[in-house]
C-alpha positions, 0 to 999 in steps of 0.5 A: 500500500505504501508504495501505491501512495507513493506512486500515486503522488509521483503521478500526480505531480507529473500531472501538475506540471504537465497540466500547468504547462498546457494550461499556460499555452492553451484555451482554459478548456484544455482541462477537459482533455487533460481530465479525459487522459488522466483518467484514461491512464488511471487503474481505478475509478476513483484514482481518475477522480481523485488524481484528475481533480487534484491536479486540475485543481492545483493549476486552476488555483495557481493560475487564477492566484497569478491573474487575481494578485500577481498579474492584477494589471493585465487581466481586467475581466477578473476585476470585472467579474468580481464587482458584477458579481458582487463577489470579494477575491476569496469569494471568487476564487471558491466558486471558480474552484467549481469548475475544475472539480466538476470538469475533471470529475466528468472528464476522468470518469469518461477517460476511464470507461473509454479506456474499458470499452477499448481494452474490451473490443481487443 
């Protein structure tokens, strides 16, 4: 069991440098994709899950802190998000943290089973 957790996290670093590289040169939608690979090398339902939206979730965070904080200048449609919504920085940031939970959970779910149908028709 130890050595499964220690893979486990390995893989998911791995996860998280690869997703945040895409990230970086990619439309926001790439998550989708990235979720659906996840869970179409994952062994289990729930490691796609749980692997996908952890690292979905860590790249999302990192990059909504850095359009939030770091690069508050550049990215004007935040500042605007947040007075139509009403909404503070934490706020905001919780409610968006929404998405890439979701989108991962669904996107790993249908990488894992698309992954099943193909090794049953061989």
């Amino acid at each position: 069991m130890k050595n499964y957790l220690i893979d486990s996290k390995i893989r998911i670093v791995i996860y998280i440098m690869l997703t945040f590289l895409f990230c970086t040169i990619s439309p926001w939608w790439i998550i989708a994709l990235i979720g659906t690979t996840i869970g179409f090398c994952a062994n289990t339902n729930y490691n796609a899950i749980f692997e996908s939206v952890i690292s979905l979730s860590v790249v999302w965070f990192i990059m909504l802190i850095n359009n939030l904080f770091i690069q508050e200048d550049k990215f004007i449609i935040v500042n605007k998000m947040k007075a139509f919504l009403g909404l503070n920085s934490i706020t905001l940031i919780i409610v968006t943290l929404m998405i890439p939970i979701l989108i991962g959970t669904i996107a790993s779910l249908f990488g894992y089973e698309l992954r099943k149908v193909i090794s049953d028709e061989k």
